[in-house]
C-alpha positions as CSV (number, residue, x, y, z in Angstrom):
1,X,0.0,0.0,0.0
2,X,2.9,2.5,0.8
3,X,4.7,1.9,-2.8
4,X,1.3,2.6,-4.5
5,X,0.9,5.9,-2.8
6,X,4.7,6.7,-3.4
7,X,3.9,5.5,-6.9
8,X,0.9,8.0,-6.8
9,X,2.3,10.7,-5.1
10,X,5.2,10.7,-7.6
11,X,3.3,10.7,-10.3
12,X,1.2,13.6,-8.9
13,X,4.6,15.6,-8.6
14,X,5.4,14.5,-12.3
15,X,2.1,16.0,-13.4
16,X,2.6,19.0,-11.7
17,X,5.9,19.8,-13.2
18,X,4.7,19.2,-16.6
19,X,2.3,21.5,-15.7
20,X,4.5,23.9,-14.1
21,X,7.4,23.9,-17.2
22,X,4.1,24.1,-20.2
23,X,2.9,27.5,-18.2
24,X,6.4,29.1,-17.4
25,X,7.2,28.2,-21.1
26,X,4.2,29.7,-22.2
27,X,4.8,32.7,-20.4
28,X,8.3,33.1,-21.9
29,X,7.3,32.8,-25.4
30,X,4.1,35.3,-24.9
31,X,5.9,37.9,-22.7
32,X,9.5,36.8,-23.1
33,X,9.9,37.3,-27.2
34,X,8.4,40.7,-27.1
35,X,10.9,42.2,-24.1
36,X,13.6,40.9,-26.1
37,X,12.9,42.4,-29.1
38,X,12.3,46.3,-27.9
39,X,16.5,46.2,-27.7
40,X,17.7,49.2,-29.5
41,X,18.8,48.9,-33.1
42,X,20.4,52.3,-33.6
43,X,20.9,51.5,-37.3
44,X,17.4,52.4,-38.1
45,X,17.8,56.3,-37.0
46,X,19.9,56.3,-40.7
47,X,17.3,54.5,-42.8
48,X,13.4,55.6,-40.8
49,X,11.4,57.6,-43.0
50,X,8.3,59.7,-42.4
51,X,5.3,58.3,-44.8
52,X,5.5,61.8,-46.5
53,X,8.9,60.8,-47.9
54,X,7.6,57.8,-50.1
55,X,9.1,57.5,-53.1
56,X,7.4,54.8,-55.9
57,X,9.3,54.5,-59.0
58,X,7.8,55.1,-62.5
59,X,7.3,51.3,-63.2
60,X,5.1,51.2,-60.7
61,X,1.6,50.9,-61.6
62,X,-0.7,49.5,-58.7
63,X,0.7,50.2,-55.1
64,X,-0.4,48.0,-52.4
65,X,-0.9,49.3,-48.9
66,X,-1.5,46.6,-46.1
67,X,-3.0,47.0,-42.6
68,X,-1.6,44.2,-39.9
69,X,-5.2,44.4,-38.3
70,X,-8.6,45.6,-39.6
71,X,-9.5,46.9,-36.5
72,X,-6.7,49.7,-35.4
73,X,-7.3,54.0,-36.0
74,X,-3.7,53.6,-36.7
75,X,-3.7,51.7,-40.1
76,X,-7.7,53.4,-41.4
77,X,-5.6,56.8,-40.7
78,X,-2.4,55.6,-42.7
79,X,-5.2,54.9,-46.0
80,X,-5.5,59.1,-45.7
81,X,-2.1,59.9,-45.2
82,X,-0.4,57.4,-47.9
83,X,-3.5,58.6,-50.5
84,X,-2.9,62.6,-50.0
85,X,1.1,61.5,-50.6
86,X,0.2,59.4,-53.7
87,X,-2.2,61.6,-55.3
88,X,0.4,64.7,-54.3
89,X,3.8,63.2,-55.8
90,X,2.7,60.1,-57.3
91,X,-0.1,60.9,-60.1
92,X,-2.5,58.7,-58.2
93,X,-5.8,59.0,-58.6
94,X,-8.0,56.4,-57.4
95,X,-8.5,54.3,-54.8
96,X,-9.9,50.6,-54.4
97,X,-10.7,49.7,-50.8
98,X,-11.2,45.7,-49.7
99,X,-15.0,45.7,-49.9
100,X,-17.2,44.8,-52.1
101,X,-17.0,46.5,-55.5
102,X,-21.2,47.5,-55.6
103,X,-21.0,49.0,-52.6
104,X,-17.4,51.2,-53.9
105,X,-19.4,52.0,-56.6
106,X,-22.6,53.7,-54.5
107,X,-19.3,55.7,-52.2
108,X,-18.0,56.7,-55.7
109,X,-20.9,58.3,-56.8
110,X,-20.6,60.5,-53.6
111,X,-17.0,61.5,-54.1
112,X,-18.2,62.8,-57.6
113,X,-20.7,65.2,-56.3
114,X,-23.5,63.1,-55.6
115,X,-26.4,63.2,-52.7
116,X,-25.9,62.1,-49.4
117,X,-23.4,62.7,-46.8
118,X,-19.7,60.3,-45.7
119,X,-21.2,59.2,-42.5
120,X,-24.0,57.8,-44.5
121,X,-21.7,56.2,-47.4
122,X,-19.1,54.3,-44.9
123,X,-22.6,52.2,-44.2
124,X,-21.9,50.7,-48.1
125,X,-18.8,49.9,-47.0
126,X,-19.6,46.1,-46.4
127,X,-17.8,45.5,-42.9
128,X,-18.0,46.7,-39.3
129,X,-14.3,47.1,-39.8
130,X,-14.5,50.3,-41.9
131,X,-17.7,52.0,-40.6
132,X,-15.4,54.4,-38.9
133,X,-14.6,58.3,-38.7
134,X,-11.6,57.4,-40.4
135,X,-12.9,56.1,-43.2
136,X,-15.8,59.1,-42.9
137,X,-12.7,61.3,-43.1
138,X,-11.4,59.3,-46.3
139,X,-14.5,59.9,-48.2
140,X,-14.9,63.3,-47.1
141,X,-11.1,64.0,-48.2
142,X,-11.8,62.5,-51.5
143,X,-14.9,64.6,-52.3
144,X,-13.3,67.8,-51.2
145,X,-10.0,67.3,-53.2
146,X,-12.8,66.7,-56.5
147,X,-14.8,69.5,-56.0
148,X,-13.8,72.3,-59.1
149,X,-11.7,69.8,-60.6
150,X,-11.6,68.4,-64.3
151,X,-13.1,65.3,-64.5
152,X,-9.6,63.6,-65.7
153,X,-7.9,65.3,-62.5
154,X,-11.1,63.8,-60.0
155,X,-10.4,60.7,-57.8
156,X,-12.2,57.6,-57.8
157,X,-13.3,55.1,-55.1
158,X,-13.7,51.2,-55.8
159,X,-14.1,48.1,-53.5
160,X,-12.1,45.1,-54.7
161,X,-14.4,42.1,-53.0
162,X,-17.0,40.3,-54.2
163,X,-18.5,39.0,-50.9
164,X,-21.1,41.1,-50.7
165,X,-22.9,42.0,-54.0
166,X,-26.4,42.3,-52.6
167,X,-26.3,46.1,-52.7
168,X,-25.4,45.3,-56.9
169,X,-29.1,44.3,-57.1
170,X,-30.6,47.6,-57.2
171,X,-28.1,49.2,-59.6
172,X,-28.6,46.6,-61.9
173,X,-32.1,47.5,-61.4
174,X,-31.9,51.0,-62.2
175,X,-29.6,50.8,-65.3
176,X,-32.3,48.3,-66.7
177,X,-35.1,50.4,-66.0
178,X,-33.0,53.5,-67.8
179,X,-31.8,51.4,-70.8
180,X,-35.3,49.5,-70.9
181,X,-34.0,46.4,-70.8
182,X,-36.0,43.3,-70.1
183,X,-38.8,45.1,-69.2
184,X,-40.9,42.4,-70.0
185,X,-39.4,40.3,-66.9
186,X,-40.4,41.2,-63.5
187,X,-36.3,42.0,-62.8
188,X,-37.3,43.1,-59.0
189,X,-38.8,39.8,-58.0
190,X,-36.4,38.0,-60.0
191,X,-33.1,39.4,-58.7
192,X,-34.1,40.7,-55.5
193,X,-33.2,36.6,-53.8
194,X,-29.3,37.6,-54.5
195,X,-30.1,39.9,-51.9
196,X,-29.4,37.1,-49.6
197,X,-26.7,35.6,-51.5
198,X,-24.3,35.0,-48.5
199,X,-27.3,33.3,-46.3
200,X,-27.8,30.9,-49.2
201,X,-30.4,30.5,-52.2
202,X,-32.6,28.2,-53.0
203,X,-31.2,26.4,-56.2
204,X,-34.2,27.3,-58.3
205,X,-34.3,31.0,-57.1
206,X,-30.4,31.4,-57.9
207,X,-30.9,29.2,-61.2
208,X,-33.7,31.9,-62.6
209,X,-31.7,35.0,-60.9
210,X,-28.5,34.0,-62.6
211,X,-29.9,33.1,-66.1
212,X,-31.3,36.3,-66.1
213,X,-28.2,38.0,-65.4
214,X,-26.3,36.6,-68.0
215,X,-29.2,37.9,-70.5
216,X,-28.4,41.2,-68.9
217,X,-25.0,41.5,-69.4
218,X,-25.0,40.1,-72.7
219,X,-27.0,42.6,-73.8
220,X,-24.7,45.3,-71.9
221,X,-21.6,43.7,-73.8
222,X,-23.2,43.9,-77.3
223,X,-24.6,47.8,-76.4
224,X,-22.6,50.7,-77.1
225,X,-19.6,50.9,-74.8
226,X,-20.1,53.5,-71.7
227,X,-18.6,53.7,-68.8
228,X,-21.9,52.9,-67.0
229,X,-22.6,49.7,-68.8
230,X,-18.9,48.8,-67.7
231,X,-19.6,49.1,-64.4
232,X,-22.4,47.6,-64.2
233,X,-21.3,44.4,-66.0
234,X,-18.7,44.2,-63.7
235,X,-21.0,44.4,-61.3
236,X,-23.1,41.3,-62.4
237,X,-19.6,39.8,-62.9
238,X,-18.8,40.6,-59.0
239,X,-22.4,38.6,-58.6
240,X,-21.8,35.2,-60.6
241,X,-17.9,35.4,-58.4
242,X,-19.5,35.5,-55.3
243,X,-22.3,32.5,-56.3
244,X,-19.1,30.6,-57.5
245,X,-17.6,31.6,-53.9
246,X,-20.4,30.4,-51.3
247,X,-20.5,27.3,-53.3
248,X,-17.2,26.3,-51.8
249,X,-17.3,24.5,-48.2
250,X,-16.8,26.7,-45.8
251,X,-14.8,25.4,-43.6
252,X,-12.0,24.8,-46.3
253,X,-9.8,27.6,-45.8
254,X,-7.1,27.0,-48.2
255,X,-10.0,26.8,-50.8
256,X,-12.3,29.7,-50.0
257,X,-9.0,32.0,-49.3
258,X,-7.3,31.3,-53.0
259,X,-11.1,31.8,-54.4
260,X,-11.0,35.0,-52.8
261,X,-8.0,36.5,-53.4
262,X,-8.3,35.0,-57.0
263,X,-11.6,36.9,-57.9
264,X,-10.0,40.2,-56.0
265,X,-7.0,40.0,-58.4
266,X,-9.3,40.0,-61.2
267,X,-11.4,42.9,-60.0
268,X,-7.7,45.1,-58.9
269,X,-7.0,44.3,-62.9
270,X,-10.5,45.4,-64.2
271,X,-9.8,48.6,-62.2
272,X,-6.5,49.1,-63.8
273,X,-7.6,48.6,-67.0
274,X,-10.3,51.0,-66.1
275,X,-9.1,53.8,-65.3
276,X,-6.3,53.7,-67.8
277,X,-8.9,54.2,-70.1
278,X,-9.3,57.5,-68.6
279,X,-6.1,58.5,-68.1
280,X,-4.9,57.4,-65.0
281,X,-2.3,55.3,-65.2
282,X,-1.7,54.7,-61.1
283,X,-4.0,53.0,-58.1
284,X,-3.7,52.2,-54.8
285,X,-5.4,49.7,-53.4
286,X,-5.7,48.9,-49.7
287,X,-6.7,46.0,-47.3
288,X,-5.1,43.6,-45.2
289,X,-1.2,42.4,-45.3
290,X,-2.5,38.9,-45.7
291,X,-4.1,39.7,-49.2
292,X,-1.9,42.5,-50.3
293,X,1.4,40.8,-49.6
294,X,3.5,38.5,-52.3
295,X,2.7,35.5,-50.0
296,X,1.0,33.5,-47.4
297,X,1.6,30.1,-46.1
298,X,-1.7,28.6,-46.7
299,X,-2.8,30.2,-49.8
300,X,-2.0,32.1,-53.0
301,X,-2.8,35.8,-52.5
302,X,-3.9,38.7,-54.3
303,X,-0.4,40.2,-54.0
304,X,0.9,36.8,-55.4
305,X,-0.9,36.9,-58.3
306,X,-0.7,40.9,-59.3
307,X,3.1,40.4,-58.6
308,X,3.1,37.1,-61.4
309,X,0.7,39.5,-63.2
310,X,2.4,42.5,-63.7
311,X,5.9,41.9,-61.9
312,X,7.6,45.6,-61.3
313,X,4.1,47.5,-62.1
314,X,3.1,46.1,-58.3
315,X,4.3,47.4,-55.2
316,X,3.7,46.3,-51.6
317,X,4.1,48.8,-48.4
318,X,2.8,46.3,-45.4
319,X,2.6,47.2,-42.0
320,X,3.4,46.1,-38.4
321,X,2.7,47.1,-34.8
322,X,4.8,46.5,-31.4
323,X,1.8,46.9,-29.3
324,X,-2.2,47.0,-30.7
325,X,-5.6,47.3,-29.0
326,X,-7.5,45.8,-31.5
327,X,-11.3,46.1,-32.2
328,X,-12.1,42.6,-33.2
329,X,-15.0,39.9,-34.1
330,X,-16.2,37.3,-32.3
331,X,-19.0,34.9,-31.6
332,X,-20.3,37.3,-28.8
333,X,-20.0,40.6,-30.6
334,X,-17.1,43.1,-31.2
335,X,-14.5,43.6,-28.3
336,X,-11.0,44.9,-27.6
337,X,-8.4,42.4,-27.0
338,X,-4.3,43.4,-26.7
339,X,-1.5,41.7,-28.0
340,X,1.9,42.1,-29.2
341,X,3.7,41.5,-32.3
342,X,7.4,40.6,-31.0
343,X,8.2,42.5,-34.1
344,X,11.8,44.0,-33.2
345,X,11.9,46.4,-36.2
346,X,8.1,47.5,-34.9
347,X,9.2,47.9,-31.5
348,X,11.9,50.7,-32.9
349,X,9.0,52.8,-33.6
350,X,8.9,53.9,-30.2
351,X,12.1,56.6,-31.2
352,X,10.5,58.2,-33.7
353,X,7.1,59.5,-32.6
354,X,5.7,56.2,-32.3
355,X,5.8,55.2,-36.7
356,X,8.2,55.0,-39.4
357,X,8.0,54.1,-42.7
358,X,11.1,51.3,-44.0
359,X,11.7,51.2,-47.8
360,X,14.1,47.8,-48.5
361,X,15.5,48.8,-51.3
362,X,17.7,51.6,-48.5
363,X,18.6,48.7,-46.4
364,X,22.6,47.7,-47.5
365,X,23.4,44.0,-47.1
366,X,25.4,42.6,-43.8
367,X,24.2,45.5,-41.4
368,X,21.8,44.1,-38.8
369,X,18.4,45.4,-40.3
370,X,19.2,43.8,-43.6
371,X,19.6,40.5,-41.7
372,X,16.4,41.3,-39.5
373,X,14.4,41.1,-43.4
374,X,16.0,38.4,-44.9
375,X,15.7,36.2,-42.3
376,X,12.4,34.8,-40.6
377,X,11.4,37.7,-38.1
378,X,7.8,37.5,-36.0
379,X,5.2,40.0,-37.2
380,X,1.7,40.6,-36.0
381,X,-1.4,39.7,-38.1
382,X,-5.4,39.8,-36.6
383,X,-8.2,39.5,-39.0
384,X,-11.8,39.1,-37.7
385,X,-11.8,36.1,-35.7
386,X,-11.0,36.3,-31.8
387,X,-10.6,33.4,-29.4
388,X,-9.5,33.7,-26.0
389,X,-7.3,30.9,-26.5
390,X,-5.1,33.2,-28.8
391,X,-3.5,35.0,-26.0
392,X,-2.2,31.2,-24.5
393,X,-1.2,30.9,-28.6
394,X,1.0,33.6,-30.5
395,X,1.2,31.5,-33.6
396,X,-2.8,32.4,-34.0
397,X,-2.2,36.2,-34.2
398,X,1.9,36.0,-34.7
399,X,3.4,35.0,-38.3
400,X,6.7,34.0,-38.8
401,X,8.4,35.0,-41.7
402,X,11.0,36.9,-44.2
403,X,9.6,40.5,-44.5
404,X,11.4,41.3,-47.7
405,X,9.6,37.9,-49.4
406,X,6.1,39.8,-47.9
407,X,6.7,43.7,-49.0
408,X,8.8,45.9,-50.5
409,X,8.4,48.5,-47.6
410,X,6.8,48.6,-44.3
411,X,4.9,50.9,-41.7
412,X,6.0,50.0,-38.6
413,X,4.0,51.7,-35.1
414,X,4.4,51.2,-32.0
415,X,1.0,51.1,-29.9
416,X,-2.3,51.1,-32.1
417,X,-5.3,51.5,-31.0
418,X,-8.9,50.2,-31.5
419,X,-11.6,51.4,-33.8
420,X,-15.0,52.2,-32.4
421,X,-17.3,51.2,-35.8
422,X,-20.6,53.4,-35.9
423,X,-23.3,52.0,-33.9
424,X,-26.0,50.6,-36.8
């Protein structure tokens, strides 16, 4: 009896060492990483930029601009500062934002002069993520810099997703009932089912919707080419993308991700090609690092794909924080969580006012830095999914990886801060 309760007791010290080792390890690699990385790397006070001093060369055509999190002031304000820069020095002059291209289209119409007011056109805008006063400002921004302006000197908005194409329907709607087309076919009752698209359609509802559709746009591709009846084919394009994309399972991620980011690609090139037929040779585009950068490690991603597309003509500036706050999704409603990045180069932006901006082509081989982007670094990246569990877990908000085979450049701040989305 006395060796089976040594044997027990033993094995109860056992356990509790295991126990003890996984939570001081733990510990280390959450709290440890980070307080080793805020070291001073006194090589960056001779290559930190402020944004305003972005230089793009001539080659490029589409610039990329990537936000670590959805759901920091930070990253919304740096869409502002990098577009007054771009459209400034850098001939830009429009702007595609990740949401869903119908909606861009209804914010667009605003920029130009139209009704309304930006408080109002951020609710297009199809996530909680950019229902913000910074995105208000954005708009406003946009709309002021157009007003008295020559229609080839205006900027443009655009949204580059396709999840959401239900506000689509009713422009679709109203170029058909302006052209007169199919006015023999009850188009409301007909289209209005795509409305809820992303809660699923009955097979015979999206059958009849999408038939129709394509009689729509055929007739819009044989009509006399305006820019309206481009837009709105690309619209009904956007819709057919997104039928195509909630037909995948969705708890495949590898699969709905390279849908995605395949569909976005095609919209960023449609875009392009869009506005070069007005004159404007130069976009930037905007969403988060893991669809604007040259990689992933699941999936292939937009930035993948533009950089095979159109090699130099695409340029990626990501973007990092040391510390963030973030406004984030999850099963109970929005909150805000903390975490840190363990981002060594991020945690320098603490000596310059709290951001810098990094361009890697400045960075000469064998100094420290230039080791810190060739080699496997950790850098923070939240989308819209919280768990508790991720604070136990740095891999779930943490990536490890080579910055310079992610961006060309990077925005690095130090302590972001949460967003506080308008109350619908």
């Amino acid at each position: 009896m006395k060796v089976l309760k040594k044997i027990v007791k033993w094995f109860l010290v056992l356990i509790v060492g295991a126990i003890s080792i996984l939570v001081i390890s733990d510990a280390v690699w959450v709290y440890g990483t980070p307080a080793l990385a805020q070291e001073e790397i006194l090589e960056v006070d001779h290559v930190a930029q402020s944004v305003s001093e972005i230089d793009i060369s001539n080659d490029v055509k589409i610039i990329g601009l990537g936000e670590a999190s959805h759901g920091n002031v930070e990253f919304q304000e740096l869409k502002l500062t990098v577009l007054k820069k771009l459209v400034e020095k850098e001939n830009v002059r429009s702007f595609a934002l990740e949401t869903d291209f119908s909606g861009g289209l209804i914010v667009n119409k605003y920029v130009h002069g139209g009704d309304g007011n930006a408080k109002d056109m951020v609710k297009y805008l199809s996530f909680d993520i950019y229902q913000t006063k910074q995105m208000q400002d954005l708009i406003d921004w946009m709309r002021e810099y157009n007003l008295g302006k020559m229609p080839s000197e205006q900027l443009s908005f655009y949204g580059f997703d396709m999840q959401n194409p239900e506000k689509g329907v009713d422009l679709v709607l109203d170029y058909c009932k302006n052209q007169n087309l199919l006015n023999e076919e009850n188009l409301q009752v007909v289209l209005n089912p795509i409305k809820n698209l992303s809660r699923g359609l009955s097979i015979e509802d999206s059958k009849v919707a999408f038939e129709t559709l394509k009689k729509i746009q055929s007739r819009i591709n044989v009509a006399p080419k305006t820019a309206e009846a481009q837009l709105v084919s690309q619209v009904i394009s956007n819709m057919f993308h997104a039928l195509e994309y909630y037909q995948n399972p969705g708890n495949d991620y590898i699969a709905v991700n390279n849908a995605r980011d395949a569909y976005m690609t095609e919209n960023v090139s449609w875009i392009k090609a869009f506005e070069e037929e007005r004159g404007n040779g130069r976009i930037l585009i905007a969403g988060h690092n893991g669809h604007i950068a040259y990689q992933d490690r699941f999936f292939t991603t937009m930035g993948s794909r533009l950089h095979q597309q159109y090699s130099k003509g695409y340029y990626v500036i990501g973007s990092d924080y040391f510390y963030t706050t973030v406004n984030i999704n999850s099963n109970s409603g929005r909150s805000n969580q903390s975490f840190n990045s363990a981002d060594p180069l991020a945690a320098q932006a603490k000596r310059f006012g709290g951001s810098y901006y990094l361009d890697f082509k400045k960075i000469k081989e064998g100094g420290e830095i230039f080791n810190l982007i060739s080699k496997p670094v950790s850098m923070g990246s939240l989308g819209e999914t919280y768990s508790f569990l991720m604070h136990f877990y740095p891999p779930s908000h943490r990536i490890q990886g080579r910055p310079q085979d992610y961006y060309d450049a990077m925005i690095f701040v130090y302590q972001a801060t949460p967003i506080q989305p308008f109350v619908k």
